[in-house]
C-alpha positions as CSV (number, residue, x, y, z in Angstrom):
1,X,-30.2,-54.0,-37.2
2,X,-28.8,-57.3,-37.9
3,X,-28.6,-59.9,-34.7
4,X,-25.0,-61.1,-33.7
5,X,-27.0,-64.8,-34.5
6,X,-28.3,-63.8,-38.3
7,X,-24.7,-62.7,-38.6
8,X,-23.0,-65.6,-37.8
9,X,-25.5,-67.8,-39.5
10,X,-24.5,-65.3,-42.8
11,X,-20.8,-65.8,-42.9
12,X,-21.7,-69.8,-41.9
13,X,-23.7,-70.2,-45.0
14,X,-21.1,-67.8,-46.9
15,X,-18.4,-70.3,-46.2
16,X,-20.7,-73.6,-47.0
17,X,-21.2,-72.2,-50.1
18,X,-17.8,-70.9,-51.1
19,X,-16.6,-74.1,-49.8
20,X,-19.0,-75.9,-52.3
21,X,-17.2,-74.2,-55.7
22,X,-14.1,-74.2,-53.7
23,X,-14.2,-77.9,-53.3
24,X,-14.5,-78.4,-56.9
25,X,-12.5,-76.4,-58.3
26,X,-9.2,-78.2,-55.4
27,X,-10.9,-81.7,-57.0
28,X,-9.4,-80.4,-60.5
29,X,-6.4,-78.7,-58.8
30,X,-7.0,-75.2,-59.9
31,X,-5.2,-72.3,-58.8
32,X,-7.9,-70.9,-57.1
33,X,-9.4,-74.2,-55.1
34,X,-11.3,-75.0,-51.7
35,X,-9.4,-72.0,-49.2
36,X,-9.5,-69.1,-51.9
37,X,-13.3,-69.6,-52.7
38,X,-14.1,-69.7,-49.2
39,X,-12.0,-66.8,-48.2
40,X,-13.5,-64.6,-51.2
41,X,-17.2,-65.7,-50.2
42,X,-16.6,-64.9,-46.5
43,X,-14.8,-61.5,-47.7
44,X,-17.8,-60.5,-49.6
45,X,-20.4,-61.6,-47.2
46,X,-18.6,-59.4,-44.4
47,X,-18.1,-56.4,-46.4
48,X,-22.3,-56.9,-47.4
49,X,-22.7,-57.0,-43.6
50,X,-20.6,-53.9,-43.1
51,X,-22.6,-52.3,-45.9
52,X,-25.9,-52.8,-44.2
53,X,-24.1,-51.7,-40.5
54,X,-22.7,-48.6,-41.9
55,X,-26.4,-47.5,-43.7
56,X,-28.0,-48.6,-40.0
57,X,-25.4,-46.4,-38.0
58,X,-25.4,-43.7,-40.1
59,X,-29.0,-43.3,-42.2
60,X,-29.6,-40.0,-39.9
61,X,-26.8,-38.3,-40.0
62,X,-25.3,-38.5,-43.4
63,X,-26.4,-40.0,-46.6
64,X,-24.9,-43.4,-46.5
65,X,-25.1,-45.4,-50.4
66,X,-24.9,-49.1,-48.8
67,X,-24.3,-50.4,-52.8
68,X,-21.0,-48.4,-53.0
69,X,-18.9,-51.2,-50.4
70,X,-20.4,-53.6,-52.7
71,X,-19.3,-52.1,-56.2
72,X,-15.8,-51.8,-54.6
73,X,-15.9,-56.0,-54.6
74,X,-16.4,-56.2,-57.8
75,X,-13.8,-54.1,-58.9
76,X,-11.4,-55.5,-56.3
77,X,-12.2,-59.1,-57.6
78,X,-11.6,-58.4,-61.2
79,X,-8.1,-57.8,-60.4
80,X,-7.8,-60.8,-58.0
81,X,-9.4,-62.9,-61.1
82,X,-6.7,-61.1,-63.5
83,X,-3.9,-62.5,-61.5
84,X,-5.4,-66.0,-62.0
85,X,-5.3,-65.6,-66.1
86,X,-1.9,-66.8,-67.4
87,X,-1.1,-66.9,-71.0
88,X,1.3,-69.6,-72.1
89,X,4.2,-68.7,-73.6
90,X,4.8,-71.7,-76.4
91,X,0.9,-71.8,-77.1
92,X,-1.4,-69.2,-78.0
93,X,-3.8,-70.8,-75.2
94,X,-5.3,-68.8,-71.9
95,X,-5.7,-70.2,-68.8
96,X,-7.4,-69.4,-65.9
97,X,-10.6,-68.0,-67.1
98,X,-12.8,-70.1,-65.8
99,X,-11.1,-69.9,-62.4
100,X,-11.4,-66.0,-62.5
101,X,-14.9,-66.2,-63.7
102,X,-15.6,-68.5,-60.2
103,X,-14.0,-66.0,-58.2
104,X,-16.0,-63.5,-59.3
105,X,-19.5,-65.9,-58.9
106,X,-18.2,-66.7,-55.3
107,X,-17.6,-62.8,-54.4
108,X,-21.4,-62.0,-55.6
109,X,-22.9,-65.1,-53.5
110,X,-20.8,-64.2,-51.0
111,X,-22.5,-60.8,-50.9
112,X,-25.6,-62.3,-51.8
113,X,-25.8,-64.3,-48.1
114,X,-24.5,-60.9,-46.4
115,X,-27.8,-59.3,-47.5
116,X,-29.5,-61.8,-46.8
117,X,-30.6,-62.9,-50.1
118,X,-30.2,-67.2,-49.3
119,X,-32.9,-68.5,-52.4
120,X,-30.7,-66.2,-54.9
121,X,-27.4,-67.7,-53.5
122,X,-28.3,-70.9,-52.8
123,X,-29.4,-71.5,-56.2
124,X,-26.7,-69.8,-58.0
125,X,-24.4,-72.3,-56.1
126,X,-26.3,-74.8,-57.5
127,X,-26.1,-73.9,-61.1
128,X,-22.2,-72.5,-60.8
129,X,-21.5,-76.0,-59.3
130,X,-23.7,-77.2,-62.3
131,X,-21.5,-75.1,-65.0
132,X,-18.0,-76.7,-63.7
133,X,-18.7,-80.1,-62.9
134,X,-21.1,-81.3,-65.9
135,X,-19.9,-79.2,-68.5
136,X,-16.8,-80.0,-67.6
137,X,-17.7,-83.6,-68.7
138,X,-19.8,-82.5,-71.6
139,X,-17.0,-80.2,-73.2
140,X,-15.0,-83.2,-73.2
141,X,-17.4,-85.7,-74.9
142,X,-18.4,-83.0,-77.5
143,X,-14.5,-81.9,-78.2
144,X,-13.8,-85.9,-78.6
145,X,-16.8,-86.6,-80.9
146,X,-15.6,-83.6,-82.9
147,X,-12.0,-84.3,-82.8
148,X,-12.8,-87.9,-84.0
149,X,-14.9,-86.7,-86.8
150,X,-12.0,-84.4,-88.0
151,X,-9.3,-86.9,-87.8
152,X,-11.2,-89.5,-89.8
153,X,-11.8,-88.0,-92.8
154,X,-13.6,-84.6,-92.0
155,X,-13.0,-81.6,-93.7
């Protein structure tokens, strides 16, 4: 059984983390910014922790499948992410992929730190936090070289 003190230190570390992505996706004033990762993380850290309860509780009497909470936050975030994707109307441009695609990264650390799984969400912070920030810059330097190239004289 979890202690009341591993599960505060879990939903603690759940919003550090969302908080993390969270804070740079509100630096770039995206849709989904510091509040919505952190509340998904937290989400998805309880509803791990409720997993793991409800398998404790009820391992003897019935059999209890801990992973089916957790397949119902993935399928609960893809429509969360889906209400973040807006097509605009005068362009045939997408938006809000990459803010959908966070949401979803921040529900699995979220249930990551609920099982208790810190190295694997700890360093998937790391690298999502990687992914948005410095490819962020390097997209725009690549997309700048190759615009340049194409407006003077390129094919």
């Amino acid at each position: 059984m979890i202690t009341e003190n591993l599960m505060i230190v879990r939903l603690a570390l759940s919003v550090v983390l969302g908080g993390l992505i969270g804070f740079e996706r509100q630096m770039h004033r995206r849709t989904a910014g510091l509040r919505t990762n952190i509340l998904v993380c937290l989400g998805s850290c309880l509803i791990m922790l409720l997993s793991q309860y409800v398998f404790e509780v009820f391992r003897h009497d019935v059999m209890v499948d801990p992973s089916r909470i957790a397949s119902s936050i993935i399928t609960g975030i893809g429509f969360l992410g889906a209400g973040a994707i807006l097509r605009e109307r005068d362009k045939e441009a997408v938006r809000g992929l990459t803010t959908a695609a966070c949401l979803w990264v921040v529900a699995a650390i979220g249930m990551a730190v609920g099982c208790g799984f810190y190295s694997a969400a700890l360093v998937t912070t790391v690298f999502t936090l990687i992914v948005l920030f410095f490819l962020r810059h390097a997209e725009t330097w690549m997309f700048t070289v190759q615009k340049k190239g194409e407006t003077e004289g390129g094919d």
